[in-house]
C-alpha positions in Angstrom: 0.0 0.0 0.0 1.1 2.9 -0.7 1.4 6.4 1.9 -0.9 9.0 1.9 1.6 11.4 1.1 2.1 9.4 -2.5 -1.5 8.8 -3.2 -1.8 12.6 -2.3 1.0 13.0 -5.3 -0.2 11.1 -7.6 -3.6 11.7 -7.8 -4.8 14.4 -10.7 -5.8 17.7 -9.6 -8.5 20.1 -10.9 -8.2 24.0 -11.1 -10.1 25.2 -8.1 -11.6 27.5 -10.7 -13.2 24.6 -12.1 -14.2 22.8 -8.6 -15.9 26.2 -7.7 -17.8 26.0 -11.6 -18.8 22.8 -10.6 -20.6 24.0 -7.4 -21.8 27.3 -9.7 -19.4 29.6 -7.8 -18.1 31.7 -11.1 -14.6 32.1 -11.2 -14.5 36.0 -10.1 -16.3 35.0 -6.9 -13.5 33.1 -5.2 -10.2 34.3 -4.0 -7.5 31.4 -5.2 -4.2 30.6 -3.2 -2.6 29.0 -5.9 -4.0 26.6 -8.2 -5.7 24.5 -6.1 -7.1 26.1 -2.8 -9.2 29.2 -2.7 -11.2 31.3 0.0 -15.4 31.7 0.0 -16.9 35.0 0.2 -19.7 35.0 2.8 -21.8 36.0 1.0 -22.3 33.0 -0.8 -24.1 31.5 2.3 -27.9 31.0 1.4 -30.7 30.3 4.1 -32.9 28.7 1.9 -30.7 26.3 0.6 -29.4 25.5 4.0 -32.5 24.9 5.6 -33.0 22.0 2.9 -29.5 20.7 3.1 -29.1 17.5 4.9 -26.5 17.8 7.8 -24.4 14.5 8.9 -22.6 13.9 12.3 -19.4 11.7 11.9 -18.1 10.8 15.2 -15.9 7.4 17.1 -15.8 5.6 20.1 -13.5 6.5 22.2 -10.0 6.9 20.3 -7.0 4.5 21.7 -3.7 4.4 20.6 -4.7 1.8 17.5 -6.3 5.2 15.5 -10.2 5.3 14.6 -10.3 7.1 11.0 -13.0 9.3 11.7 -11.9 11.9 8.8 -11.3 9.3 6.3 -15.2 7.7 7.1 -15.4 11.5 6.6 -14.0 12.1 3.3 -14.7 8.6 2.3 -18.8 8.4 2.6 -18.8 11.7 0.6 -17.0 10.2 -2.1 -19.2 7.4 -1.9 -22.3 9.6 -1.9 -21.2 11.1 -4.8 -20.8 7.8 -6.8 -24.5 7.2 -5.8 -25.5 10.3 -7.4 -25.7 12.1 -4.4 -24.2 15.6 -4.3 -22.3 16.0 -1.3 -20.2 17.9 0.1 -17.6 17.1 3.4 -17.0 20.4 6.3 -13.8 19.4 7.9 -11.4 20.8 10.5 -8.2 22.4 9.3 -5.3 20.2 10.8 -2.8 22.0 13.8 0.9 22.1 13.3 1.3 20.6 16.7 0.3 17.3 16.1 1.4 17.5 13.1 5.0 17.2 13.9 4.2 15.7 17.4 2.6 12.6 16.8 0.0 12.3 14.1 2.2 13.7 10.8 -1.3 15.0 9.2 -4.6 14.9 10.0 -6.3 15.5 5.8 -8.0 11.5 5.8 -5.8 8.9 4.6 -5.2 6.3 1.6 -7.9 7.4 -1.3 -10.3 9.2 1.1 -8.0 12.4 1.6 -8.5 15.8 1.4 -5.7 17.8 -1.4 -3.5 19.2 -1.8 -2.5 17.5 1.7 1.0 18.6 2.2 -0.2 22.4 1.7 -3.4 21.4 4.2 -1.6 20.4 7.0 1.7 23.0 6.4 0.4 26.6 6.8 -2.5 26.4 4.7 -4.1 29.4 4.1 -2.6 31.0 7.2 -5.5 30.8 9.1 -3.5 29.5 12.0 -1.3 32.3 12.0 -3.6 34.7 11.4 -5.5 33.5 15.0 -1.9 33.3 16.5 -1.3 36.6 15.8 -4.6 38.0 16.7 -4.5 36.3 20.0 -1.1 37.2 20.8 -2.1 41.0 19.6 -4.1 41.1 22.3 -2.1 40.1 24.8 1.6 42.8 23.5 -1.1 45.3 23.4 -3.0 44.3 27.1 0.9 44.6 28.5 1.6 47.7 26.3 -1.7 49.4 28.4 -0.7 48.4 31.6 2.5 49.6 31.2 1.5 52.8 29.8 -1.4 53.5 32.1 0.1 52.5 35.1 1.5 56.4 36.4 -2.4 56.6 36.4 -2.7 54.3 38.6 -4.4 51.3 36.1 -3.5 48.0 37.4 -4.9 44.3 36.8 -5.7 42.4 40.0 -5.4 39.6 37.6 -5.2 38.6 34.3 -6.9 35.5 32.0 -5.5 36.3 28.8 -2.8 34.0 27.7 -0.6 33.5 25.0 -0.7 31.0 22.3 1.3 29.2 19.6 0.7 26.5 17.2 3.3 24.0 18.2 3.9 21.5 21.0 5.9 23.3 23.9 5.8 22.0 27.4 8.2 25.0 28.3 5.9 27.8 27.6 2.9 25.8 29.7 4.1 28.6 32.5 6.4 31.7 32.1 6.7 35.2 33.6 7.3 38.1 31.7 8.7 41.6 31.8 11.6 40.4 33.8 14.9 43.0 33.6 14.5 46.9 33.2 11.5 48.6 34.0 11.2 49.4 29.9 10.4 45.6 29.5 7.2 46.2 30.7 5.5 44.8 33.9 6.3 41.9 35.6 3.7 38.8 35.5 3.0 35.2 35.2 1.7 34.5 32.1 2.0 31.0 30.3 1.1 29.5 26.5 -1.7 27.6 25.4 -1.6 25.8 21.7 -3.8 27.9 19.0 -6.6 25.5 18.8 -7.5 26.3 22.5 -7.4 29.9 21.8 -10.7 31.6 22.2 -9.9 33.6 19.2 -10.4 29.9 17.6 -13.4 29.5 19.4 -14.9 32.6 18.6 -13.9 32.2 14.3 -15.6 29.1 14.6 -18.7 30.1 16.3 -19.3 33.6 14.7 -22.2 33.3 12.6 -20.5 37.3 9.9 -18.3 39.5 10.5 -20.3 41.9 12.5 -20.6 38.9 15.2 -17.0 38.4 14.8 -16.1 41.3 15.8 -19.0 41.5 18.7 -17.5 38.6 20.1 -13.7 39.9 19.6 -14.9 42.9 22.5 -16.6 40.7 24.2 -13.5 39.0 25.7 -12.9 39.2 29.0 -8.9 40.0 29.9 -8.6 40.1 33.5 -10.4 42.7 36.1 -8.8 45.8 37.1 -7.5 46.8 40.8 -10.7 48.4 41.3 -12.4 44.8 40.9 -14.4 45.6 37.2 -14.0 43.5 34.3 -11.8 44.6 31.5 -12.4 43.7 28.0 -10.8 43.9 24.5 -13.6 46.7 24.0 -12.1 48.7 26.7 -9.0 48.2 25.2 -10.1 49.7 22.1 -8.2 47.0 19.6 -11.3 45.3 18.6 -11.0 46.9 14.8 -7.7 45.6 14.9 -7.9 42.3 15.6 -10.9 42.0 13.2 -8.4 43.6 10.6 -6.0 40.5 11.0 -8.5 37.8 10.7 -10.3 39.4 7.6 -9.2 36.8 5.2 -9.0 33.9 7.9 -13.1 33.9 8.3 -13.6 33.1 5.2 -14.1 29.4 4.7 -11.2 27.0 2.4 -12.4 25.8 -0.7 -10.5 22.5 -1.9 -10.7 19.0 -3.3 -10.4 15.2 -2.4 -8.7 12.5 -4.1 -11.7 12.0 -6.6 -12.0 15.8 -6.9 -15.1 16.7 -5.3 -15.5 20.0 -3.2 -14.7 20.3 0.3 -14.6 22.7 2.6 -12.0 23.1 5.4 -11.8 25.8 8.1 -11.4 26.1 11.8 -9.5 23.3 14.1 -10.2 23.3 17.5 -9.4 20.0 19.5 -12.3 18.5 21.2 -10.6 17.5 24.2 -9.6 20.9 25.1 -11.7 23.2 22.7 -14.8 22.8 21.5 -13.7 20.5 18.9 -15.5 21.1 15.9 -14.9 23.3 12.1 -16.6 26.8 11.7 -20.6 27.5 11.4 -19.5 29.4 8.8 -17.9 26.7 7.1 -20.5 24.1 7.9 -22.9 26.7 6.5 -21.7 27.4 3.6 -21.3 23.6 2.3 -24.8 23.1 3.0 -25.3 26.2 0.9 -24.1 24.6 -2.0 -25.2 21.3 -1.4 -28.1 19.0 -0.8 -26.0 16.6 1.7 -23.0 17.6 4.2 -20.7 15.5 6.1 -18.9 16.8 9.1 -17.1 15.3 12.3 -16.5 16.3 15.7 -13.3 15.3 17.3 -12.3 12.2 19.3 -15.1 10.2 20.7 -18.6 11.0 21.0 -18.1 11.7 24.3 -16.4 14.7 23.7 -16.7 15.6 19.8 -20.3 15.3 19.4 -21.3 16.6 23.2 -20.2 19.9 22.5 -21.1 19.8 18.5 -24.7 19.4 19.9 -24.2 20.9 22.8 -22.2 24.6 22.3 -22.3 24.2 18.1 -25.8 23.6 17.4 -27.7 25.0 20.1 -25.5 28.4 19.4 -26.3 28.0 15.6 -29.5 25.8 14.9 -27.7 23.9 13.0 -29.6 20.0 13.3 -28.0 17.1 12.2 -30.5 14.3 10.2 -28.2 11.5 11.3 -25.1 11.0 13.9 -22.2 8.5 12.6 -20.3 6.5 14.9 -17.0 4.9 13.7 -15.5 1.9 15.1 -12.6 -0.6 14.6 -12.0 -3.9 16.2 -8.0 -2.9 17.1 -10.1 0.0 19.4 -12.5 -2.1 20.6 -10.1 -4.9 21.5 -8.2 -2.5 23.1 -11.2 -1.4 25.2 -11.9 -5.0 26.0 -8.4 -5.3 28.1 -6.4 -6.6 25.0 -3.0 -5.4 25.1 -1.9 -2.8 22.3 0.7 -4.6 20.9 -1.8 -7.9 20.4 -5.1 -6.1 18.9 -4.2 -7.1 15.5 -4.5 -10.9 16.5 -8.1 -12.3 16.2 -9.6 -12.0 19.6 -13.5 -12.8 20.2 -13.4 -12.4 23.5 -11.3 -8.8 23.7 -14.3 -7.7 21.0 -17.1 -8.8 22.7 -16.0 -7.2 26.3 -14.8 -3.4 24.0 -18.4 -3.7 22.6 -19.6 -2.1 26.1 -17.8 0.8 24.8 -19.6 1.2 21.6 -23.0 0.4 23.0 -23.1 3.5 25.5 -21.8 5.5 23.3 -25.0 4.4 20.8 -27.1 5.3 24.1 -25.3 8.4 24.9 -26.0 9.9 20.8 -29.6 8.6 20.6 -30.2 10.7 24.3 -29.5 13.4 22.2 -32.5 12.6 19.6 -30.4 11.0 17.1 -30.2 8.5 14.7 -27.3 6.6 15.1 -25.5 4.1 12.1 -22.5 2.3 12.9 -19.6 2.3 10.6 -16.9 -0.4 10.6 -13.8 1.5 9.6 -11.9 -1.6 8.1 -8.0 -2.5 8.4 -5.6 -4.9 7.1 -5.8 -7.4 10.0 -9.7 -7.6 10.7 -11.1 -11.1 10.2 -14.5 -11.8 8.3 -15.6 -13.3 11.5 -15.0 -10.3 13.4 -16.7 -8.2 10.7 -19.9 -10.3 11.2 -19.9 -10.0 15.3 -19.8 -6.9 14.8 -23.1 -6.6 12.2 -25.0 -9.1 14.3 -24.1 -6.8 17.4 -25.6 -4.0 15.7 -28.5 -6.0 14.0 -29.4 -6.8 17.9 -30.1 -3.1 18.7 -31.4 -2.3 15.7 -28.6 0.2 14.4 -27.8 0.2 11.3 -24.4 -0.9 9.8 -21.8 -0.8 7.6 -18.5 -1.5 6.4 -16.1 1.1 5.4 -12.8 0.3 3.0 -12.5 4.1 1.5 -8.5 4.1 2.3 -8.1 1.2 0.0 -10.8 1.9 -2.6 -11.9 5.4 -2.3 -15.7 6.0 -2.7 -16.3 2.7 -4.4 -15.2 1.0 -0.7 -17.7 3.8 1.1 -21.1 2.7 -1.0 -22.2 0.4 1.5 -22.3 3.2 4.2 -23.5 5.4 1.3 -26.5 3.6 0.9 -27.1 2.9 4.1 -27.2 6.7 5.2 -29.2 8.0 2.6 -32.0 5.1 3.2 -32.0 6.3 7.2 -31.8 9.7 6.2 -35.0 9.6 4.3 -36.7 6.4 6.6 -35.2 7.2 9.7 -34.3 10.7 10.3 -33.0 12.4 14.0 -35.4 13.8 16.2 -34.8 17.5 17.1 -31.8 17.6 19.7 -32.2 17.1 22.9 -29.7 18.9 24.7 -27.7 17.4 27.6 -28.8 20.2 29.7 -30.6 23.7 29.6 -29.1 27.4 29.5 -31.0 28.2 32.7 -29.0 25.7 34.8 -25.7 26.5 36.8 -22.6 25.4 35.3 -22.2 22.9 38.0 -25.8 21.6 37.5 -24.4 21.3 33.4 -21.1 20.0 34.7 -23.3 17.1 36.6 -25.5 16.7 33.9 -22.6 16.0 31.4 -20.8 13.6 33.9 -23.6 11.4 34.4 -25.4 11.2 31.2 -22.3 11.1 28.7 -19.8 9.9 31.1 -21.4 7.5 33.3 -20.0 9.1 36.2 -21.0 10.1 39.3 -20.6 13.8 40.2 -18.2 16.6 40.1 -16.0 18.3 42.4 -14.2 21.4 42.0 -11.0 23.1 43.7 -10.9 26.7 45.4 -9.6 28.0 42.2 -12.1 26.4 40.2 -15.1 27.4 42.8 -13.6 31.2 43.1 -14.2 31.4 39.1 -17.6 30.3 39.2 -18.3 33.0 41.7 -16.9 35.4 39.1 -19.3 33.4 36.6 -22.3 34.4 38.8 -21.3 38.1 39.1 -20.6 38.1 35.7 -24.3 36.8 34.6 -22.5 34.6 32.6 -23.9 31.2 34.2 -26.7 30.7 31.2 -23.4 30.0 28.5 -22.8 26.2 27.7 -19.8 24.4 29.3 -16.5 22.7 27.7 -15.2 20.3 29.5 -11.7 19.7 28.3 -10.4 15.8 29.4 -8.7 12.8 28.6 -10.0 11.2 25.2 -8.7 8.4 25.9 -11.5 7.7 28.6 -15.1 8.7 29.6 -13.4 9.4 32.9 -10.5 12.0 33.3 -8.3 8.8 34.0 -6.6 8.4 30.5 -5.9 4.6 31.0 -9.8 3.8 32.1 -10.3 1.9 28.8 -13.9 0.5 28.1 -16.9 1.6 30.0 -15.9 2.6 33.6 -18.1 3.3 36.1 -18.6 4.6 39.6 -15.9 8.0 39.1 -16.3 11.4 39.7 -14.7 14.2 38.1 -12.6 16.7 39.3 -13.0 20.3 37.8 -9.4 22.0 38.6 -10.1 24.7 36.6 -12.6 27.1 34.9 -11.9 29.8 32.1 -14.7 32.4 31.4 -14.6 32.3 27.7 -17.0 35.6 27.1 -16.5 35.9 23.3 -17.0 32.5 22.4 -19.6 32.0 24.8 -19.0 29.1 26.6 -17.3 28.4 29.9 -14.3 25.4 29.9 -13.7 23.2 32.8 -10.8 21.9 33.5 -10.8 17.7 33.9 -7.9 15.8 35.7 -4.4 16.6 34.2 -5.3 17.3 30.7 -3.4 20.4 29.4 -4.1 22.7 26.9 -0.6 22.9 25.5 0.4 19.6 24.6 4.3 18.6 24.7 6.1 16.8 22.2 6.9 13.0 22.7 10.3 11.1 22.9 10.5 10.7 19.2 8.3 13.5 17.1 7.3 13.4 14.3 9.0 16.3 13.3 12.2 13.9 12.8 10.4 12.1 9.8 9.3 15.2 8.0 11.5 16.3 5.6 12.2 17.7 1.5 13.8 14.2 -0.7 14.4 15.3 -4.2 12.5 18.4 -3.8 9.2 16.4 -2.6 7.8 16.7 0.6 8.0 13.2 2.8 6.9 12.2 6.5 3.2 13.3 6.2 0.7 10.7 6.8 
């Protein structure tokens, strides 16, 4: 088999110009970088075709170390709803440098379900990542500059939320303190870095529904509170037209291909297990303008993914998905059933049958939110025939639909199975209207507990003084009616990382909360998770490199 990286090669690509023809975008209405990757005006968003689009969920059980596939299930049902005669169109994430070089090399699909041109994808792009880099960090040289400048007046912060970020792994910067030396360095302070995808200035790009809401967000957010004990925002900073400035071209959604040339569109790439996980409304918006079916994922597992795509995406936006997809492999669910890693490509009944606790309340979990749930078997080299047929007669009991994806290896022709099988639920079986896990009007600690023990399958929530001092602030705020993020472990439904399968009995522990107030949602920090990732013993940075003028390590 070949790598991604030389299927991405060799595969033909079409002028965007005549991708964007194809959709009936002319030529003069989209803004090309390069040949093969251009940006959407906004304007091209339409709320009557949207409201008759058909919007699909693809999300996993909860990832292990053996990989799920979600985005190529994603990319590879749209190319096999196209050979049906289906128009359809896939909304993804755009992929973070960070894991890119840390441990994942890419993040564009993989095999013949990918996403091109996928070296440009997953290396600078567009610069939208740098263009929310810089934003963010805008804020924060300009937030210093004014207490510097101010300070002979007698302005002071009593404390300060804004952080920095960057888009790579950097354990180092986690914590820092700046303006150390000569008094002209500025002010001394703690500060630390987060990675971009965490950034609110993300979060708010990927919830704003224009650019007058973008920028209502952008003074919106809440830096710190003054000596004096009031909140200060970017508006009283007076930068908001500034920072709108930089991320003029990054709102606009990506226009590019896949490896059988039909549209998608690509924007937005927060992580789900410490953002809100999921591509731009904007993005997802303007696919279903321009066509009748629309495939997007949420990431990790359902539990965290799909949550908050219901939970903070939808409710914020209306959105309302017609059917939920849940991936699965037998190397994850082996892995859930207390097989070893190093032996889930060995045939293992037992291991399958024990993981299948996993997959089953994550089924529950998506139809408690009113959905239609199918099952897709995202197929690899070592899975058995007999382990493909547990798996459908597993399914067959509940009554869930199923089917067997081999896009990596065939492209759309291996995805017409699941192709089939979604549009027959679609129009048969559609989702109910979501029900959400919990309602605006409760406290964030009555949505904390709500999340716990109807996703989780815990059994409460505790928080620490810090955590309980920043709901106060919450409350004083009026802030207690935005939705929650709970950033976690994905490896588990619990904040333990190495609780595999379905455990049970646990509480969580909330160590910390961050008022996101232009985004609009409040995060809650789980166990030990971090929102800037390090880099492991060998990165993936050392694989990456330019052979004979070609680009190689990308996966």
């Amino acid at each position: 088999m070949k790598s991604d990286i030389e299927i991405a090669r060799e595969t033909p690509l079409k002028p965007i110009k005549d991708i964007a023809l194809g959709l009936g975008i002319a030529e003069e209405s989209i803004e090309p970088y390069g040949r093969y990757i251009a940006k959407l005006p906004l304007e091209l968003i339409n709320e009557e075709k949207i409201a008759k689009s058909k919007l699909i969920l693809v999300t996993a059980i909860t990832p292990t170390k053996a990989g799920i596939g979600k985005t190529t299930v994603s990319v590879g049902l749209a190319l096999g709803m196209n050979r049906i005669g289906k128009q359809t169109m896939v909304a993804l994430r755009e992929p973070s440098l960070g894991p890119c070089f840390g441990m994942k090399g890419g993040a564009a699909g993989g095999g013949y379900a990918q996403v091109l041109p996928m070296d440009k994808i997953n290396l600078h792009f567009t610069g939208d990542f740098h263009a929310i880099t810089s934003a963010h960090n805008m804020i924060a040289a300009l937030l210093d500059n004014y207490i510097y400048q101010h300070q002979a007046e007698g302005f002071a912060m009593r404390e300060v939320l804004w952080k920095r970020v960057l888009d790579v792994n950097d354990r180092n910067l986690r914590y820092i303190v700046t303006g150390l030396g000569a008094k002209t360095n500025g002010v001394t302070g703690e500060s630390g870095f987060d990675i971009t995808p965490a950034s609110e200035i993300m979060a708010i790009l990927c919830l704003a529904q224009d650019e007058d809401d973008l920028r209502r967000r952008i003074e919106n957010i809440l830096l710190g509170t003054t000596i004096d004990g009031k909140p200060f925002t970017v508006k009283d900073l007076g930068v908001a037209g500034a920072i709108c400035v930089l991320l003029r071209d990054a709102i606009k959604p990506n226009l590019v291909q896949t490896t059988e040339n039909t549209p998608a569109v690509v924007h937005g790439g927060p992580f789900a297990n410490i953002a809100h996980g999921c591509n731009s409304v904007l993005a997802t918006r303007m696919a279903m303008s321009l066509a009748p079916y629309v495939i997007t994922e949420a990431g990790f597992g359902a539990d965290l993914g799909a949550e908050k795509f219901y939970d903070i995406k939808c409710r914020k936006s209306g959105l309302q998905p017609a059917l939920t997809i849940l991936v699965a492999t037998t190397q994850g669910l082996k892995m859930h059933g207390g097989v070893p890693v190093e032996d889930i490509k060995e045939p293992n009944m037992e291991g399958l049958k024990e993981g299948m606790k996993n997959l089953d309340r994550h089924i529950r979990n998506l139809q408690g939110f009113g959905q239609t749930v199918v099952v897709c078997f995202n197929r690899f080299a070592a899975d058995t025939d007999e382990e493909i047929a547990f798996c459908r007669e597993h399914c067959a009991e509940m009554g869930i639909g199923f089917a067997v994806n081999n896009a990596f290896n065939e492209g759309g022709a291996g995805a017409e199975e699941l192709a089939h099988l979604v549009v027959d639920t679609i129009e048969n079986k559609p989702s109910a209207p979501l029900q959400y896990a919990y309602t605006d009007e409760q406290s964030i600690e009555q949505k904390a507990l709500a999340v716990v023990q109807k996703v989780y399958g815990g059994k409460g929530v505790t928080f620490t003084p810090a955590a309980k001092k920043m709901l106060q602030k919450i409350e004083e705020l009026g802030l207690s009616h935005y939705p929650i993020c709970i950033a976690k472990t994905q490896f588990s439904f619990s904040a333990d990382q190495k609780a595999y399968g379905v455990p049970e009995g646990f509480s969580i522990a909330i160590r910390d909360v961050v008022i996101n107030q232009g985004s609009e949602f409040i995060v809650l920090i789980a166990g030990e998770i971090l929102r800037m990732p390090g880099l492991p013993k060998v990165p993936q940075a050392e694989k990456i490199d330019i052979i004979n003028g070609e680009i190689e390590g990308l996966s």
